[in-house]
MIDOSE-1310 file (N, C-alpha, C; in nm, 2 decimals, decimal comma, always signed):
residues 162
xxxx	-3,58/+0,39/+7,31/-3,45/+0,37/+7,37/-3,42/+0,48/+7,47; -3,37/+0,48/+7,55/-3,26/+0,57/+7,64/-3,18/+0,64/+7,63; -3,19/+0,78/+7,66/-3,10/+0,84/+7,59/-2,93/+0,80/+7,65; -2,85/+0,82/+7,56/-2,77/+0,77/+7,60/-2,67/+0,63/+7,58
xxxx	-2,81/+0,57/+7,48/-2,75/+0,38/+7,49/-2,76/+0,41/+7,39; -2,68/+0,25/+7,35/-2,60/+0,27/+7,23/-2,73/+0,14/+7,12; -2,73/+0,18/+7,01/-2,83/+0,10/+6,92/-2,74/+0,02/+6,82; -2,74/-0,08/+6,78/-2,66/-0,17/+6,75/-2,77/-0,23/+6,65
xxxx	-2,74/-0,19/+6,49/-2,81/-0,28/+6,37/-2,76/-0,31/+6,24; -2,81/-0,43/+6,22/-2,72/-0,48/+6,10/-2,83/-0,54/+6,00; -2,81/-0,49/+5,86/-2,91/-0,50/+5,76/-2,82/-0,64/+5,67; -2,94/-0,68/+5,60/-2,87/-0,81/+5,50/-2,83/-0,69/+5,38
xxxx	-2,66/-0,73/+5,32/-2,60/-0,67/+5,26/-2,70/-0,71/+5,11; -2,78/-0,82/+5,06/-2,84/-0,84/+4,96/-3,00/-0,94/+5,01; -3,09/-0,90/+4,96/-3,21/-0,99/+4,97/-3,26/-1,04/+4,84; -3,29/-1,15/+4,83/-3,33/-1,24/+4,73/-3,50/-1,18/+4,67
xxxx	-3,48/-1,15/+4,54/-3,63/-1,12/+4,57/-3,72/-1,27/+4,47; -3,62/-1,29/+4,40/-3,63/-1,42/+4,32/-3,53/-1,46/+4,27; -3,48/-1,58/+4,18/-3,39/-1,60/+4,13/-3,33/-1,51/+4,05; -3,41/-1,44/+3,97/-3,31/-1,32/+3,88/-3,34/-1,17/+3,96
xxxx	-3,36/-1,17/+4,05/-3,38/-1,03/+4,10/-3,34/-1,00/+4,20; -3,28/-0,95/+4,30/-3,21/-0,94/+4,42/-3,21/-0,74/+4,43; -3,27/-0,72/+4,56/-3,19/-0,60/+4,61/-3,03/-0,61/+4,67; -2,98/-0,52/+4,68/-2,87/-0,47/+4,73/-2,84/-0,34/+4,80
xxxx	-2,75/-0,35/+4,95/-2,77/-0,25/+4,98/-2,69/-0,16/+4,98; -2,78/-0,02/+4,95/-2,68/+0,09/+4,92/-2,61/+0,16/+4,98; -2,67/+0,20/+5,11/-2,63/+0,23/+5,19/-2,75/+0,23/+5,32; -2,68/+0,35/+5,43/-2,84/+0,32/+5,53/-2,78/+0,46/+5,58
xxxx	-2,92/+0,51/+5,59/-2,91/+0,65/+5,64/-2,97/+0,67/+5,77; -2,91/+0,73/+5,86/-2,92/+0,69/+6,03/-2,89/+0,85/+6,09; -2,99/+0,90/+6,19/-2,95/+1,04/+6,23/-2,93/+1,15/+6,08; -2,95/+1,13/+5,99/-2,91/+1,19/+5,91/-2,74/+1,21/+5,83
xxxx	-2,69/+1,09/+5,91/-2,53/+1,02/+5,83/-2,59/+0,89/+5,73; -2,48/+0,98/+5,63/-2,50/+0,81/+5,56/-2,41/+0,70/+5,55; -2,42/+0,57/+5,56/-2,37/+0,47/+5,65/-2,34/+0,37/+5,54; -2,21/+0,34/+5,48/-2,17/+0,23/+5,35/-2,19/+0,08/+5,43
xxxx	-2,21/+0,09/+5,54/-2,17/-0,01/+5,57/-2,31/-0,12/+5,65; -2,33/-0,21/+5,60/-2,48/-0,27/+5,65/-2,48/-0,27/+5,82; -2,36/-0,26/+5,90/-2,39/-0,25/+6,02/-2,37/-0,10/+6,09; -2,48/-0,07/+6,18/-2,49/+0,06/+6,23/-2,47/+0,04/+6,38
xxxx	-2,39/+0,17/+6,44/-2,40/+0,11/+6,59/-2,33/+0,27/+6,63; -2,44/+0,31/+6,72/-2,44/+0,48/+6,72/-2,53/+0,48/+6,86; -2,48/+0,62/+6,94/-2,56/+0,66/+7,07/-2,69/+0,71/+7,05; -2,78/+0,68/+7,08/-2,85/+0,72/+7,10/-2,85/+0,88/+7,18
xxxx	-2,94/+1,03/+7,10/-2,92/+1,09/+7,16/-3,07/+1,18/+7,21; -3,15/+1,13/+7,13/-3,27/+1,19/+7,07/-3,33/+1,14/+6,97; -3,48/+1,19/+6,94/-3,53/+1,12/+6,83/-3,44/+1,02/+6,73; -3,43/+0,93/+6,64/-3,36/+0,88/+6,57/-3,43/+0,81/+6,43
xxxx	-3,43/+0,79/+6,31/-3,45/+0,79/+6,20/-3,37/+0,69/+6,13; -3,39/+0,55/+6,04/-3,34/+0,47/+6,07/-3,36/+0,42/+5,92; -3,29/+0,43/+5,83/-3,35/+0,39/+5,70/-3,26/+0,33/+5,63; -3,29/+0,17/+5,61/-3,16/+0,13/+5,45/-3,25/+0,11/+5,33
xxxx	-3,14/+0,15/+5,22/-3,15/+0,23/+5,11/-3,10/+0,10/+5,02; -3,18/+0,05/+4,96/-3,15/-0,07/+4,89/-3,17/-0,04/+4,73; -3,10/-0,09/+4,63/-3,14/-0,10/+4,44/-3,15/-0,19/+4,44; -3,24/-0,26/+4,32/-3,27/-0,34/+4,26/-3,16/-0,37/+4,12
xxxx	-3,15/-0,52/+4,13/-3,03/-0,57/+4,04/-3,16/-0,72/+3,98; -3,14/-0,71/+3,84/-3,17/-0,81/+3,77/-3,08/-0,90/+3,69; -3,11/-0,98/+3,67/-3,02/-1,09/+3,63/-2,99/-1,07/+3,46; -2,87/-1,07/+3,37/-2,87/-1,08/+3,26/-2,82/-1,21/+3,22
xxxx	-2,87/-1,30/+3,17/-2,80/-1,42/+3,12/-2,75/-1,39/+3,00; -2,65/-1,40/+2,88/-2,63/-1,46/+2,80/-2,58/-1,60/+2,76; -2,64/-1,63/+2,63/-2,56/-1,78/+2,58/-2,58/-1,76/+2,45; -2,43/-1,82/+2,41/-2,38/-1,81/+2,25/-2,30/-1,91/+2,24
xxxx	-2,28/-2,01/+2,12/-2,18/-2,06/+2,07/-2,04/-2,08/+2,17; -2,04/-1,97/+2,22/-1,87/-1,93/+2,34/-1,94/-2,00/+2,42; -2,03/-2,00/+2,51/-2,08/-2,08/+2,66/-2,22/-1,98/+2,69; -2,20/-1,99/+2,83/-2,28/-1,89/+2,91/-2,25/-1,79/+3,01
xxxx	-2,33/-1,72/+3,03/-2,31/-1,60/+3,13/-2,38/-1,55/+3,21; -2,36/-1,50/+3,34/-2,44/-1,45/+3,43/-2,46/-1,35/+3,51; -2,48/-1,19/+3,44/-2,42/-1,10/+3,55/-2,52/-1,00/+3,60; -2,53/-0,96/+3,69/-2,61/-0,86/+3,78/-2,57/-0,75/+3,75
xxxx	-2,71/-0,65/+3,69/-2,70/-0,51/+3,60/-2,83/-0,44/+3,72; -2,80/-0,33/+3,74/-2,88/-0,23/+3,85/-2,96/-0,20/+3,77; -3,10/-0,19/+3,80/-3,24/-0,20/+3,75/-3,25/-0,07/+3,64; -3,27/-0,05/+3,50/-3,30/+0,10/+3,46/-3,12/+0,12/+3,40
xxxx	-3,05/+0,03/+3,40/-2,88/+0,05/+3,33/-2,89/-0,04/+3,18; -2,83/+0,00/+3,13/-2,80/-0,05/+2,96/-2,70/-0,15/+3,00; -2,69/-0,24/+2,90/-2,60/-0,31/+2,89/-2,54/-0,36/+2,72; -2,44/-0,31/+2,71/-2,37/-0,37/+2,54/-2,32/-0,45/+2,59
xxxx	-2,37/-0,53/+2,49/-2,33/-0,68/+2,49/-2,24/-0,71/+2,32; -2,16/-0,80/+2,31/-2,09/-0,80/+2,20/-2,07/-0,93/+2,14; -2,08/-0,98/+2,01/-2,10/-1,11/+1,99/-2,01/-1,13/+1,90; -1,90/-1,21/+1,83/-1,81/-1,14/+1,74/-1,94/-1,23/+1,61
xxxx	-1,94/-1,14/+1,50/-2,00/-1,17/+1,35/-1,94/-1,28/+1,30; -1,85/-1,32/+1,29/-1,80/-1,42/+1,22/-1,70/-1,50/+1,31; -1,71/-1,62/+1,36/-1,58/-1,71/+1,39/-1,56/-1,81/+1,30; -1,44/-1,92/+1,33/-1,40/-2,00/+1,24/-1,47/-2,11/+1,32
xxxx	-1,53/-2,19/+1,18/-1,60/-2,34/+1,23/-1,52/-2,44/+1,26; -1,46/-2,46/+1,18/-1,37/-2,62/+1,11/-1,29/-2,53/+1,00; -1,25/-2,65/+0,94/-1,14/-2,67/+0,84/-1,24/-2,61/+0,71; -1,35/-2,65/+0,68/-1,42/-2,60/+0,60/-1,55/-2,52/+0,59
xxxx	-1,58/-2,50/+0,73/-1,63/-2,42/+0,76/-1,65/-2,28/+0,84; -1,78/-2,17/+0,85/-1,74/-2,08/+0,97/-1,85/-2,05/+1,02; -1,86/-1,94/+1,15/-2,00/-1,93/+1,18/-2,00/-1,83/+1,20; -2,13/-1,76/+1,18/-2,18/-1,65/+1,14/-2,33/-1,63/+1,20
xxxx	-2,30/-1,48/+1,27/-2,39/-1,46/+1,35/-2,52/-1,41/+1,30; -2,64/-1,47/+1,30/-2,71/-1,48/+1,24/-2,86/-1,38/+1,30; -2,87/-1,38/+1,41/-2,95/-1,28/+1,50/-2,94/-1,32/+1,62; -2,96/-1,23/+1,72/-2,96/-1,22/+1,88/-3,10/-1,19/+1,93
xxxx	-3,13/-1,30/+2,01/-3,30/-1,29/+2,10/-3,28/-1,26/+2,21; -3,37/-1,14/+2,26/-3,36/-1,12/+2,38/-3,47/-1,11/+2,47; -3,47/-1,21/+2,57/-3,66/-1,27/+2,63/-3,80/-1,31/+2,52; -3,71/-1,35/+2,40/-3,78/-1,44/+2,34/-3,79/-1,32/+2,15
xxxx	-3,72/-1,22/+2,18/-3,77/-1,11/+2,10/-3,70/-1,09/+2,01; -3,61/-1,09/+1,87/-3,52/-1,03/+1,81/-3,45/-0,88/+1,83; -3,37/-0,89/+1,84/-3,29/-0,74/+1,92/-3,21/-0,68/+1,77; -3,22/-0,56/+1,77/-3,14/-0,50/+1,64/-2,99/-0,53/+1,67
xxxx	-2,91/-0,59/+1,54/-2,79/-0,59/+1,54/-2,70/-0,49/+1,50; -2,60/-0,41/+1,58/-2,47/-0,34/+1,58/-2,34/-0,38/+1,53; -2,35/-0,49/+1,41/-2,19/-0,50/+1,36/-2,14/-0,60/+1,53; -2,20/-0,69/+1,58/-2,22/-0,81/+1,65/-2,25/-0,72/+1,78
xxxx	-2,27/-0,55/+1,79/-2,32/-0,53/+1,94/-2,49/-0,52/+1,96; -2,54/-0,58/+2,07/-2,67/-0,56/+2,09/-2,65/-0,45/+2,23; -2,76/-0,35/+2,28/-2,76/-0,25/+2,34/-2,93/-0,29/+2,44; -2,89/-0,36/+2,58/-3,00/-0,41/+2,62/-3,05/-0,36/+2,76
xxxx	-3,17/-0,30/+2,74/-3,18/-0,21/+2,85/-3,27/-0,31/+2,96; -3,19/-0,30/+3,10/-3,20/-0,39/+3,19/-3,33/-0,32/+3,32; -3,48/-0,37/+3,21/-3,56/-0,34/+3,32/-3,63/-0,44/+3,39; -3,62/-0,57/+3,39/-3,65/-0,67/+3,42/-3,56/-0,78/+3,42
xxxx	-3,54/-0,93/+3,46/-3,45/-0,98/+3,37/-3,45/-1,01/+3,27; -3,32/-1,04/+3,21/-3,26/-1,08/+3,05/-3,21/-1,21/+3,00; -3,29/-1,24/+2,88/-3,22/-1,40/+2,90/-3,16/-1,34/+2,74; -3,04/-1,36/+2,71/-2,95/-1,28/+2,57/-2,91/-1,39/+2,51
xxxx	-3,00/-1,46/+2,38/-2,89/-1,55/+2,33/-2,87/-1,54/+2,20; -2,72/-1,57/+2,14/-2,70/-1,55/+1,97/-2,68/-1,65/+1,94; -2,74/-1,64/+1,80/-2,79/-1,78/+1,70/-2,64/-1,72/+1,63; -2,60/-1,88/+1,62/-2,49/-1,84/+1,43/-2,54/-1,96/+1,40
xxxx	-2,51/-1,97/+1,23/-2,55/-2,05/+1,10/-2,40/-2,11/+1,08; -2,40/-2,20/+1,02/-2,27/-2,26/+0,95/-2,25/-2,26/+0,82; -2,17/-2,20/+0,78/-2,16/-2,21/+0,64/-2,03/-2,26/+0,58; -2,04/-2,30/+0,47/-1,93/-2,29/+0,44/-1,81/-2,22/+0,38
xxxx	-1,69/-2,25/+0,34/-1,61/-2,15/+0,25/-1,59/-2,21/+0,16; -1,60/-2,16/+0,06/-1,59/-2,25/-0,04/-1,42/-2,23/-0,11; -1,38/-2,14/-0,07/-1,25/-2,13/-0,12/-1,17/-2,22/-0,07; -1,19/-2,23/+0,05/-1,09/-2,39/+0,11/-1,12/-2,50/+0,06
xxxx	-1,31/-2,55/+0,04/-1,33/-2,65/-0,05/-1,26/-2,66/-0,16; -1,27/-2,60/-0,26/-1,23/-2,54/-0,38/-1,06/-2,62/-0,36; -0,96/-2,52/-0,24/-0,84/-2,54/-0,26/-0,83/-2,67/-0,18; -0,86/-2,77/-0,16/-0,86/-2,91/-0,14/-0,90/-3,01/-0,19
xxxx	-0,96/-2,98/-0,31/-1,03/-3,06/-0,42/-0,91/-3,06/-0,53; -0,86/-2,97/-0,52/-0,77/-2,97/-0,64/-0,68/-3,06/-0,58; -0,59/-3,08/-0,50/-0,48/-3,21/-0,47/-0,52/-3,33/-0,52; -0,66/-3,38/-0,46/-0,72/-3,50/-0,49/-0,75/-3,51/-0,62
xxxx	-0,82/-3,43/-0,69/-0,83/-3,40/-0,86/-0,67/-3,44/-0,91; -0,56/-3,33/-0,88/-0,45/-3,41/-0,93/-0,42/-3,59/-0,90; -0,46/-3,64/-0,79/-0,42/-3,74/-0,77/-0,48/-3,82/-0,85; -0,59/-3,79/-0,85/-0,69/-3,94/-0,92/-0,70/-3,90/-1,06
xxxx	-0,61/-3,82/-1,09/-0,62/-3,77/-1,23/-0,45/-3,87/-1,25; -0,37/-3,87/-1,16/-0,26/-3,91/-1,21/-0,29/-4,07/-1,14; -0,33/-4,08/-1,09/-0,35/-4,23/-1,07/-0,43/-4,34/-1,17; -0,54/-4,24/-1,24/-0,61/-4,32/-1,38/-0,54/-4,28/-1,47
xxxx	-0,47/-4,23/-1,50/-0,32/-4,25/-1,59/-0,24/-4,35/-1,54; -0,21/-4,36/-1,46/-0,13/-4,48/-1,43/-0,16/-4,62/-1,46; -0,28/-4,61/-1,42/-0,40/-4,74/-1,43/-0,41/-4,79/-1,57; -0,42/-4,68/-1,62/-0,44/-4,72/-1,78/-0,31/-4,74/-1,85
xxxx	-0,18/-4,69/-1,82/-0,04/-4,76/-1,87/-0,05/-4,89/-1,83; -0,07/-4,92/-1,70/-0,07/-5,07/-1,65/-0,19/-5,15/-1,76; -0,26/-5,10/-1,76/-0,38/-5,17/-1,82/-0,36/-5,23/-1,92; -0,26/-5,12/-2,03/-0,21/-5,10/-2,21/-0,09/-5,20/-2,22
xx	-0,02/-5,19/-2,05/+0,10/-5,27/-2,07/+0,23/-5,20/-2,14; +0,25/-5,11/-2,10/+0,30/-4,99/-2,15/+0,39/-4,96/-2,00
């Protein structure tokens, strides 16, 4: 170029590298300024140096019982993830988090946090089991107990003629 004219360039703010993987850009360093912004447009004055500075972002999915998720974590960053241990099922049931797989692997559990280091992508999903409570069983069996306890008493006055 000419000294004197003006250079005029514009970088893609993100490139696809696959579905879970994507650069992003960081900045671009030009003349030796650094530049937030994907478009550069500067005189030319002399030699010139022309560089964007892109990270790598991978994809973390989770899915649990709640739904699903999908967020973009910078390549080499941790991610806590949090699952609650126990929800309510039903009326006589609950669920209970039973282990968390992460890319196919069992991940140690933290009192429902898993701690997942994002160097590739992540697919995060938590299992819960259903159990029951038996204390709610327990306290709804008793009404019906009284009833059919006082209902074949009744049955049997009718019966006796009484």
């Amino acid at each position: 170029m000419e000294d004197g004219s003006k250079l005029s360039l514009e970088f893609d703010p993100e490139i696809e590298l696959t579905p879970q993987a994507k650069l992003v850009l960081s900045h671009v360093e030009a003349g030796g300024e650094r530049i937030s912004s994907p478009r550069v447009e500067m005189t030319v004055t002399g030699p010139l140096e022309v560089r964007a500075v892109y990270d790598t972002y991978y994809a973390l999915e989770t899915e649990s019982i709640l739904g699903r998720s999908l967020q973009w974590v910078e390549a080499g960053d941790t991610a806590t993830l949090y699952f609650p241990p126990e929800m309510p099922g039903g009326v006589f049931t609950r669920l209970r988090l039973s282990h968390v797989v992460v890319n196919g692997e069992e991940a140690p559990l933290g009192g429902g946090r898993v701690v997942v280091e994002v160097d590739s992508p992540k697919r995060v999903v938590a299992v819960y089991t259903v159990e029951p409570v038996a204390w709610r069983i327990a306290l709804a069996t008793i009404p019906l107990a009284i009833l059919s306890t006082a209902a074949a008493a009744y049955l049997y006055r009718l019966a006796r003629g009484l």
